[in-house]
LUMLUMDREN-2810 file (N, C-alpha, C; in Angstrom, 1 decimal):
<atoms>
<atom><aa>X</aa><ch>A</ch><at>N</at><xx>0.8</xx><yy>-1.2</yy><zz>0.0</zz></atom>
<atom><aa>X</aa><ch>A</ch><at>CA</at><xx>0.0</xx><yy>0.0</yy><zz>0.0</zz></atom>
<atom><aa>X</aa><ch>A</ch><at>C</at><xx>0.9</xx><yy>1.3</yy><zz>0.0</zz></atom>
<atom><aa>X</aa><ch>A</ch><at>N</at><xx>0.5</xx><yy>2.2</yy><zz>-1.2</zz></atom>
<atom><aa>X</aa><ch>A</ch><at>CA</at><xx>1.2</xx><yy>3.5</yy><zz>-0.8</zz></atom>
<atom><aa>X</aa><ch>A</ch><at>C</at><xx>0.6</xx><yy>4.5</yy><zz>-0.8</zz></atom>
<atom><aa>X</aa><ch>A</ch><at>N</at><xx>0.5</xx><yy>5.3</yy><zz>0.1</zz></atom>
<atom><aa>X</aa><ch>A</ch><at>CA</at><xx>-0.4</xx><yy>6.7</yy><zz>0.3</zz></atom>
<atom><aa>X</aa><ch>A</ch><at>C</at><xx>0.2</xx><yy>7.8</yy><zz>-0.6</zz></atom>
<atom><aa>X</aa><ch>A</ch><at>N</at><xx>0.8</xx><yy>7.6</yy><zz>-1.5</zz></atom>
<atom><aa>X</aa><ch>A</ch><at>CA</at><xx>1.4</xx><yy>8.3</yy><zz>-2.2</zz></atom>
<atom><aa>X</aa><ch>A</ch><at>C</at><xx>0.9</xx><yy>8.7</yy><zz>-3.3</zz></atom>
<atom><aa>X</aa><ch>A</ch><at>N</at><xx>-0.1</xx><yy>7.0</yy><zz>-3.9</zz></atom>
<atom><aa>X</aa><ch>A</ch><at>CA</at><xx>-1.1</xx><yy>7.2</yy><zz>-5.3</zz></atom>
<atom><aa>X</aa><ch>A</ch><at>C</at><xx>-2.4</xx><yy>7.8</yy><zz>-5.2</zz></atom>
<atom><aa>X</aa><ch>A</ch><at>N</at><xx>-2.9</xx><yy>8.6</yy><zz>-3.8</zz></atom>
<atom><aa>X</aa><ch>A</ch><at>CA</at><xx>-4.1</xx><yy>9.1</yy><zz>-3.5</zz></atom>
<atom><aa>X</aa><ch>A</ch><at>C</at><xx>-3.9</xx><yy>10.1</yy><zz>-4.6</zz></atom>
<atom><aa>X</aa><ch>A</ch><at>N</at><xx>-4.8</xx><yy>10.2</yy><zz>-5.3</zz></atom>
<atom><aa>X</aa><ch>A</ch><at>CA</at><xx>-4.9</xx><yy>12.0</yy><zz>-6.2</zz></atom>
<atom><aa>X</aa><ch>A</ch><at>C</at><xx>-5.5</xx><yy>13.2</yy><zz>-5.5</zz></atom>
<atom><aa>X</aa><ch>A</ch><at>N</at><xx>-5.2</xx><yy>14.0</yy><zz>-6.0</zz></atom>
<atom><aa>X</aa><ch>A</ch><at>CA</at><xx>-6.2</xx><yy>15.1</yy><zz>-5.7</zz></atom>
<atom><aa>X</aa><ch>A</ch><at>C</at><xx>-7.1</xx><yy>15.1</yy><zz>-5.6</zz></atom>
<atom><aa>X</aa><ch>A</ch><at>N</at><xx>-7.7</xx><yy>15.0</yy><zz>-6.7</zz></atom>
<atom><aa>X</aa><ch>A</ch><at>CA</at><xx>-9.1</xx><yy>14.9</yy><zz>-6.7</zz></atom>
<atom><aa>X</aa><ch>A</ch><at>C</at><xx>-9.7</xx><yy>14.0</yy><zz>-5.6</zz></atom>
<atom><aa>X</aa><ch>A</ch><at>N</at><xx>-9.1</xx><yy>12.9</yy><zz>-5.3</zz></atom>
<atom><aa>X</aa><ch>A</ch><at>CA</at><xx>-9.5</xx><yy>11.8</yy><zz>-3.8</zz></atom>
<atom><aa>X</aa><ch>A</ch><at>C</at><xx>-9.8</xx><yy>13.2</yy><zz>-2.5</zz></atom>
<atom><aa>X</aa><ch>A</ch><at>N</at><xx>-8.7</xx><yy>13.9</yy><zz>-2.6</zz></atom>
<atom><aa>X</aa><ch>A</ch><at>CA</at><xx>-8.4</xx><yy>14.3</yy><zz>-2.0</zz></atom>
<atom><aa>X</aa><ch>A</ch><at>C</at><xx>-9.6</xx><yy>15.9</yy><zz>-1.3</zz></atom>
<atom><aa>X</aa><ch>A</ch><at>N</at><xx>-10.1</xx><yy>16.0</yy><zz>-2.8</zz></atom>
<atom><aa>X</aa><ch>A</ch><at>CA</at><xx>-11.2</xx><yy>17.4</yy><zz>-2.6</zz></atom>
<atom><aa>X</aa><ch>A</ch><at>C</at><xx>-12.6</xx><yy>16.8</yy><zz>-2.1</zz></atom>
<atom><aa>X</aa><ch>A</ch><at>N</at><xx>-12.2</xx><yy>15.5</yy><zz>-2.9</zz></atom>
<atom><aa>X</aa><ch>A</ch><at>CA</at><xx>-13.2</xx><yy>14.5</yy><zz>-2.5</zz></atom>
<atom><aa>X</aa><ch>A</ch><at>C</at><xx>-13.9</xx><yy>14.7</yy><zz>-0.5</zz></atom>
<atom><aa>X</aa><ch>A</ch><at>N</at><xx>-12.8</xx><yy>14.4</yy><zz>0.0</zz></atom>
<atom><aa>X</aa><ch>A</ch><at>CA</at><xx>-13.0</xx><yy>14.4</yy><zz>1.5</zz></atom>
<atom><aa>X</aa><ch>A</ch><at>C</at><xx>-12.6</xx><yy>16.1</yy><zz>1.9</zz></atom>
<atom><aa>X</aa><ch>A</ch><at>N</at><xx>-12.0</xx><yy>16.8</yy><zz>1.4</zz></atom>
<atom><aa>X</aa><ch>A</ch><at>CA</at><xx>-12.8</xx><yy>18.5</yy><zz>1.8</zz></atom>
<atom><aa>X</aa><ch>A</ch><at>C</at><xx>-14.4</xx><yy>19.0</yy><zz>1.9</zz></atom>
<atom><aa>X</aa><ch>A</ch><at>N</at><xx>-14.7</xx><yy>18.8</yy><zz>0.4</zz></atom>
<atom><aa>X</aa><ch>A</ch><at>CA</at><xx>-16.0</xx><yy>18.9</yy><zz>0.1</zz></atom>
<atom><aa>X</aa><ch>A</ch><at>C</at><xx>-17.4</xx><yy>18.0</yy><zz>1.3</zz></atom>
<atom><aa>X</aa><ch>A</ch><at>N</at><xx>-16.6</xx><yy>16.6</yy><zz>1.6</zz></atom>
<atom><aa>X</aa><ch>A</ch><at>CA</at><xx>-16.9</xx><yy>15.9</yy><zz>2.4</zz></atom>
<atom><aa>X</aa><ch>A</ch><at>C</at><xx>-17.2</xx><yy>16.7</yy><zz>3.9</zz></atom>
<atom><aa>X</aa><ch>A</ch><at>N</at><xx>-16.4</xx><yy>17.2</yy><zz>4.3</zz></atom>
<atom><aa>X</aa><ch>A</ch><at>CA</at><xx>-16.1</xx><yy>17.6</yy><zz>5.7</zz></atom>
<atom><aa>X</aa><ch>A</ch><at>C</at><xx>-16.8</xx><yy>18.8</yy><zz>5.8</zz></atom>
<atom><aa>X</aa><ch>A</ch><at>N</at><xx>-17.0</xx><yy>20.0</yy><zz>4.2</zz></atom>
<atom><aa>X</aa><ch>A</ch><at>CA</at><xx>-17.4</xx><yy>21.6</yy><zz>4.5</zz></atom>
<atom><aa>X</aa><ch>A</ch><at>C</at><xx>-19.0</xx><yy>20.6</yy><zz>4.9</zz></atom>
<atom><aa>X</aa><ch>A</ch><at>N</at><xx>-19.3</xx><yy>20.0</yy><zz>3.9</zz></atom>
<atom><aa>X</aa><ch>A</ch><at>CA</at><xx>-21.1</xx><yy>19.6</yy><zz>3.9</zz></atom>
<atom><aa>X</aa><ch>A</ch><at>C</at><xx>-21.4</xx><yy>19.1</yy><zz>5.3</zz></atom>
<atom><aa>X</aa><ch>A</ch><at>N</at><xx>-20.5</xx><yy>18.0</yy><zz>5.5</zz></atom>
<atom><aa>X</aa><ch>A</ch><at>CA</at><xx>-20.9</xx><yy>18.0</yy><zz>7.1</zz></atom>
<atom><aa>X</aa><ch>A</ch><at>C</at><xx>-21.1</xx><yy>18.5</yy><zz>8.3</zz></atom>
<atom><aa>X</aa><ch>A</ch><at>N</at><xx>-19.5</xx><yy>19.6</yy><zz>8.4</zz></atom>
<atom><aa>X</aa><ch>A</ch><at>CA</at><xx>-19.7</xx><yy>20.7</yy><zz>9.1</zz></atom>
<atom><aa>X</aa><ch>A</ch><at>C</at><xx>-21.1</xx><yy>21.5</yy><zz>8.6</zz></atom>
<atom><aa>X</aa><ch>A</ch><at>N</at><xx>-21.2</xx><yy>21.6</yy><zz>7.7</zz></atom>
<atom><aa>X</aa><ch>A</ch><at>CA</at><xx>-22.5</xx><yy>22.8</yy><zz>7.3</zz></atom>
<atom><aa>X</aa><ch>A</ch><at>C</at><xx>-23.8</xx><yy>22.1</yy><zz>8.3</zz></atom>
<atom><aa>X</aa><ch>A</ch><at>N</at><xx>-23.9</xx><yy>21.0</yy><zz>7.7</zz></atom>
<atom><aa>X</aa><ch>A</ch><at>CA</at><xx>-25.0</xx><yy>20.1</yy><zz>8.5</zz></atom>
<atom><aa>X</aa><ch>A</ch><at>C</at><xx>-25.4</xx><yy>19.8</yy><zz>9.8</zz></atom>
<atom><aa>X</aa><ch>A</ch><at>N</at><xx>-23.9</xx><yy>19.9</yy><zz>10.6</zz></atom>
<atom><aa>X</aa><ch>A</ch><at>CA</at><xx>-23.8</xx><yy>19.6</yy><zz>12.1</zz></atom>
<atom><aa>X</aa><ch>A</ch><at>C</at><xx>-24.4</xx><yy>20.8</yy><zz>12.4</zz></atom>
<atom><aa>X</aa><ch>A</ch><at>N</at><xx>-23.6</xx><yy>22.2</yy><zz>11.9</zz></atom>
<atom><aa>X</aa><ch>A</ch><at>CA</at><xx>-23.8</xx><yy>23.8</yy><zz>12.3</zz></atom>
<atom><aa>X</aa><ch>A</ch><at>C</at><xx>-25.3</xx><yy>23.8</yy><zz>12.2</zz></atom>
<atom><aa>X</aa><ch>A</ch><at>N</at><xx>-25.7</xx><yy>23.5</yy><zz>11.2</zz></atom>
<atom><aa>X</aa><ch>A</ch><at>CA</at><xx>-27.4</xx><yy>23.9</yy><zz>10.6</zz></atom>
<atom><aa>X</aa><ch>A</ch><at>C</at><xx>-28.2</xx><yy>22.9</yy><zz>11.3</zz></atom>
<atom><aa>X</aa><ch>A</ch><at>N</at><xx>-27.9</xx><yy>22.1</yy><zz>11.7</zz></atom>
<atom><aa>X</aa><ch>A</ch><at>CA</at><xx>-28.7</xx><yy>20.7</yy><zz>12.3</zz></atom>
<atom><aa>X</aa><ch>A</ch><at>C</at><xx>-29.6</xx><yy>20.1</yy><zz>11.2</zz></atom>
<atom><aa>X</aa><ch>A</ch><at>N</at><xx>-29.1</xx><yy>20.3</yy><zz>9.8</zz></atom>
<atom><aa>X</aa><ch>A</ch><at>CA</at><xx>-29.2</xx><yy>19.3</yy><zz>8.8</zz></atom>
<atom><aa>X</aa><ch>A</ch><at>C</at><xx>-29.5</xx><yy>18.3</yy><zz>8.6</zz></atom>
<atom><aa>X</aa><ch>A</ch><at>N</at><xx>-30.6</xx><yy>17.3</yy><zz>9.1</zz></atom>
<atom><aa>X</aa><ch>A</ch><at>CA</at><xx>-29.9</xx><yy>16.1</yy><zz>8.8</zz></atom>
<atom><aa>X</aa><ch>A</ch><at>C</at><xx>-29.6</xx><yy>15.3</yy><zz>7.1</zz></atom>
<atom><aa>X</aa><ch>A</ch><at>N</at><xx>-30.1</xx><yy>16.3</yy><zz>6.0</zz></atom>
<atom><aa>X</aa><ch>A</ch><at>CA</at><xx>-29.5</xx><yy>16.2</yy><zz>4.5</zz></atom>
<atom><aa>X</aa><ch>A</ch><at>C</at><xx>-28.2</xx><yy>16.2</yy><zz>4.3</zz></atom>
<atom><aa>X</aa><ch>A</ch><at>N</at><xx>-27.7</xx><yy>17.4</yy><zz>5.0</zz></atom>
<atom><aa>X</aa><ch>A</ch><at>CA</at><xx>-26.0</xx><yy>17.9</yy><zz>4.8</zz></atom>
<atom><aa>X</aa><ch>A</ch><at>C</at><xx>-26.0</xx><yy>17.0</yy><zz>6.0</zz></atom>
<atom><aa>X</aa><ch>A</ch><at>N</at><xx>-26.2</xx><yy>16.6</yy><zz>6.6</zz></atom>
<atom><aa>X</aa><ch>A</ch><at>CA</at><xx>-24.9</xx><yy>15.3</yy><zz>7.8</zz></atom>
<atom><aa>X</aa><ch>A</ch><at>C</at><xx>-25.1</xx><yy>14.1</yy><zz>6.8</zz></atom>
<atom><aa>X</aa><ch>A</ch><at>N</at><xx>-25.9</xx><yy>13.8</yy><zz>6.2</zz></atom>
<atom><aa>X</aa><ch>A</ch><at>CA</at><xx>-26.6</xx><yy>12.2</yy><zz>5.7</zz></atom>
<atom><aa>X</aa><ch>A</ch><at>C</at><xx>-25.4</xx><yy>12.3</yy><zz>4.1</zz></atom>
<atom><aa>X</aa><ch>A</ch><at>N</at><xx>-25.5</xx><yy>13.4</yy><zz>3.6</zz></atom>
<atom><aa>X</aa><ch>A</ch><at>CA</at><xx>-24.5</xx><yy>13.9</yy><zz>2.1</zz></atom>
<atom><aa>X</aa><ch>A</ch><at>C</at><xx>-23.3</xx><yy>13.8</yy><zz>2.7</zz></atom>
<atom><aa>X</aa><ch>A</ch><at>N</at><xx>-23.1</xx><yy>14.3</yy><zz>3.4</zz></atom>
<atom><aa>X</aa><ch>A</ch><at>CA</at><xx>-21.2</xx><yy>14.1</yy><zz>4.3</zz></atom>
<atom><aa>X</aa><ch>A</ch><at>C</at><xx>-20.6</xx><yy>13.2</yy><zz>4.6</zz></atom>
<atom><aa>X</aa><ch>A</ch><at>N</at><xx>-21.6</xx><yy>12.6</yy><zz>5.0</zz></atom>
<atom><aa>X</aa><ch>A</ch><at>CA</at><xx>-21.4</xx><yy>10.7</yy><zz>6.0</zz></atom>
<atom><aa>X</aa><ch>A</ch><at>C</at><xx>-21.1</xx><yy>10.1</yy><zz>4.3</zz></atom>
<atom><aa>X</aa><ch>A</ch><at>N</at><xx>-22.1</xx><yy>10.5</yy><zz>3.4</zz></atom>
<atom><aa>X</aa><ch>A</ch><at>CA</at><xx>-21.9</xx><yy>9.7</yy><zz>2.1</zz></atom>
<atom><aa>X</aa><ch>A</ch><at>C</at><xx>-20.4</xx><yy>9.8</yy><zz>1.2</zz></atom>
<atom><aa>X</aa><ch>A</ch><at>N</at><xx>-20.4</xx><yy>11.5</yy><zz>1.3</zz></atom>
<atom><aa>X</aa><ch>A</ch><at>CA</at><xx>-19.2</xx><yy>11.5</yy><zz>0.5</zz></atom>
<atom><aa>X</aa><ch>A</ch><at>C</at><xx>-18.0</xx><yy>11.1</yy><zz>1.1</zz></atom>
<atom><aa>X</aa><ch>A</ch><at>N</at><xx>-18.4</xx><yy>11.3</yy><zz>2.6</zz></atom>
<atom><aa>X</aa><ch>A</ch><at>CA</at><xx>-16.7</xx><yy>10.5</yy><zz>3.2</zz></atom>
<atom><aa>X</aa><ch>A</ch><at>C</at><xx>-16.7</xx><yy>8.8</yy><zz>3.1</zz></atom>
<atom><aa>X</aa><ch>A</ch><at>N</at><xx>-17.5</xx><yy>8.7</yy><zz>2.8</zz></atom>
<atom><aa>X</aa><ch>A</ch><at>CA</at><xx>-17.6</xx><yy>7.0</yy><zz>2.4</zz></atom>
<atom><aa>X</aa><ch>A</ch><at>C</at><xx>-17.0</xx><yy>6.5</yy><zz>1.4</zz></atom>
<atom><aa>X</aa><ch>A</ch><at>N</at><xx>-17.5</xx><yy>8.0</yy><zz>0.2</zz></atom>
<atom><aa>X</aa><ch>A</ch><at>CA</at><xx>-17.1</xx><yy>7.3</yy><zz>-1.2</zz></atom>
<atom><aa>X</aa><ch>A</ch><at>C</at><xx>-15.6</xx><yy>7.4</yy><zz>-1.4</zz></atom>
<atom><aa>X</aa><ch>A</ch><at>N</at><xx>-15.3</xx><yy>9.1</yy><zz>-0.8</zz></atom>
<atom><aa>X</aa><ch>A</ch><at>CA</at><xx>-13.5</xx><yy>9.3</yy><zz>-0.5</zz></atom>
<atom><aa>X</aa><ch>A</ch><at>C</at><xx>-12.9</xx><yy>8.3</yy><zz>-0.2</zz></atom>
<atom><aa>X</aa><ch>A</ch><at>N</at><xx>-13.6</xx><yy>7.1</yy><zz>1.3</zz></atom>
<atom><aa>X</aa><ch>A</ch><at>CA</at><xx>-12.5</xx><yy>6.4</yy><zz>1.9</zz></atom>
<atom><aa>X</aa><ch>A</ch><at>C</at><xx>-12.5</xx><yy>5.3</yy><zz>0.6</zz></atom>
<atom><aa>X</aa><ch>A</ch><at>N</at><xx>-13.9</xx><yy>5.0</yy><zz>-0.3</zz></atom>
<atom><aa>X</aa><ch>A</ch><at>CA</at><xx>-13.2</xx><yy>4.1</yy><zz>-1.6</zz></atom>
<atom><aa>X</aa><ch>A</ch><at>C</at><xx>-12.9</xx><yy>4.0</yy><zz>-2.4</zz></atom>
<atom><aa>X</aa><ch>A</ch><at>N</at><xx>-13.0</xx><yy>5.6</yy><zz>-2.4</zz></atom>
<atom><aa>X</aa><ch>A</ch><at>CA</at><xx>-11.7</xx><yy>5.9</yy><zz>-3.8</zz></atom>
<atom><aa>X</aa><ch>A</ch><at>C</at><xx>-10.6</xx><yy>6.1</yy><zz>-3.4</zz></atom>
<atom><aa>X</aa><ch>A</ch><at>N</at><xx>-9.8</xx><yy>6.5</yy><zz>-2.2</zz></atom>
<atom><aa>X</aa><ch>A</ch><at>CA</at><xx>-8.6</xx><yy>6.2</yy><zz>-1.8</zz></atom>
<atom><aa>X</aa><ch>A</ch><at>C</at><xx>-8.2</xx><yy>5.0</yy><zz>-1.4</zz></atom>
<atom><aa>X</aa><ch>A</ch><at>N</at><xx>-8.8</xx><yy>3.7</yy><zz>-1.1</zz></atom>
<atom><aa>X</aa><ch>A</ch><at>CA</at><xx>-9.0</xx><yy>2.7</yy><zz>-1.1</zz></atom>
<atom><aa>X</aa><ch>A</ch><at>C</at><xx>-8.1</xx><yy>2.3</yy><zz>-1.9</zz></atom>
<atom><aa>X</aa><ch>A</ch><at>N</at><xx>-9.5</xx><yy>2.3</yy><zz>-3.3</zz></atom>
<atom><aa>X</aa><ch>A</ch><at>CA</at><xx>-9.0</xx><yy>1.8</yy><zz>-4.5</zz></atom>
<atom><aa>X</aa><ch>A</ch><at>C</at><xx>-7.8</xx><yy>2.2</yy><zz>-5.2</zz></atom>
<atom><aa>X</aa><ch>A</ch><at>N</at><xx>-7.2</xx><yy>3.5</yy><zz>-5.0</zz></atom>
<atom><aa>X</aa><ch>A</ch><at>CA</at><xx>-6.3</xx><yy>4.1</yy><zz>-5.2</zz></atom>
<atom><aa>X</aa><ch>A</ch><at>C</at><xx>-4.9</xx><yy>3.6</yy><zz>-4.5</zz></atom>
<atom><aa>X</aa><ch>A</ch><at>N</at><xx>-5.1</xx><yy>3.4</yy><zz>-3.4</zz></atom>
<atom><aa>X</aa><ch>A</ch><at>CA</at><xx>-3.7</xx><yy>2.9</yy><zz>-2.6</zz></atom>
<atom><aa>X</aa><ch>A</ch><at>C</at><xx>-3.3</xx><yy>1.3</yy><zz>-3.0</zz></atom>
<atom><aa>X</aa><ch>A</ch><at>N</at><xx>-4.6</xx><yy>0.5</yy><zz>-2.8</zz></atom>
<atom><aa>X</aa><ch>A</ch><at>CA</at><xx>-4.6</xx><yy>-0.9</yy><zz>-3.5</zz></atom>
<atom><aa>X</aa><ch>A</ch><at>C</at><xx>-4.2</xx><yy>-0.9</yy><zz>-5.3</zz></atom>
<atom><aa>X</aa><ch>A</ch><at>N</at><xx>-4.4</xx><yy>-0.1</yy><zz>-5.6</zz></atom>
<atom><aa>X</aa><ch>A</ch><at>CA</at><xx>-3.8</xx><yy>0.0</yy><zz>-7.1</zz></atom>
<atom><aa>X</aa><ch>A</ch><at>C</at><xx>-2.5</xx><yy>-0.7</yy><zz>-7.6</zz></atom>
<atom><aa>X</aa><ch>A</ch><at>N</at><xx>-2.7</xx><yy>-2.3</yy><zz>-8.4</zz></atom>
<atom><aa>X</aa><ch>A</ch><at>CA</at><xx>-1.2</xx><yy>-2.3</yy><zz>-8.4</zz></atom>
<atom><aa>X</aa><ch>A</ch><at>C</at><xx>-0.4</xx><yy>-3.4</yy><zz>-7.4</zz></atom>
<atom><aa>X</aa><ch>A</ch><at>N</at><xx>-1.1</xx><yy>-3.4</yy><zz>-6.3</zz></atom>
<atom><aa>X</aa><ch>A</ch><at>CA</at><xx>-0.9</xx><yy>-4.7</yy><zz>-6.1</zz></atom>
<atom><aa>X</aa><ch>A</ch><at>C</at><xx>-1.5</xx><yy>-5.8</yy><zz>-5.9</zz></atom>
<atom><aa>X</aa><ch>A</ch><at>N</at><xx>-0.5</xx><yy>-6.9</yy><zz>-6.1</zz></atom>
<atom><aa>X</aa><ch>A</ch><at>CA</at><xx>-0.9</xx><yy>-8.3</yy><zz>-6.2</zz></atom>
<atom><aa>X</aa><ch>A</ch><at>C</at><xx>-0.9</xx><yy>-9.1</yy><zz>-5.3</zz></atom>
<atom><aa>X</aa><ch>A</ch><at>N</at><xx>-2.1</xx><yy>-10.0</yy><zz>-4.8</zz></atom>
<atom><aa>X</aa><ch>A</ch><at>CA</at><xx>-2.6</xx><yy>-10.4</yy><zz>-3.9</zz></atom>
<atom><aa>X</aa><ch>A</ch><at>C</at><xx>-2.4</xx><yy>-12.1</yy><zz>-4.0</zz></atom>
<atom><aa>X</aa><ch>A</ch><at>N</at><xx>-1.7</xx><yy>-12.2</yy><zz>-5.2</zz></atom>
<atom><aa>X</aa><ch>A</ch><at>CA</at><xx>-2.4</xx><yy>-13.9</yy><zz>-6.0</zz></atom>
<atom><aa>X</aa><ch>A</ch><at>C</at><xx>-0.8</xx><yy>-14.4</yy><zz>-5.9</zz></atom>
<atom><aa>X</aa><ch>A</ch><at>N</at><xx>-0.2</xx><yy>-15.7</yy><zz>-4.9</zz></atom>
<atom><aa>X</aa><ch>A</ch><at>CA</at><xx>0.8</xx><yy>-15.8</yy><zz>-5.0</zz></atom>
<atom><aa>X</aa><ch>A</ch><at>C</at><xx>0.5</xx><yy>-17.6</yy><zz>-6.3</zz></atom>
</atoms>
């Protein structure tokens, strides 16, 4: 695994993640906390997928 192949974009991924949530917490949202919870979900699997990139699991 290397934290090295995360991209940027993974990366705005979980900002955008975190403004929405905070927005939601602050507002008592539960759309913007439910959209936040979501997009940090999808960040953790696209960085996921991104760090597993590449290697091989099959001996």
């Amino acid at each position: 695994m290397n934290l090295k192949r995360i991209s940027s974009s993974t990366i705005a991924v979980f900002i955008a993640a975190l403004l929405v949530l905070i927005t939601g917490i602050h507002t008592e949202n539960g759309g913007f906390q439910l959209a936040g919870v979501i997009f940090l979900l999808v960040g953790c699997v696209l960085a996921f997928n991104q760090v597993r990139k590449g290697d091989d699991l099959t001996d």
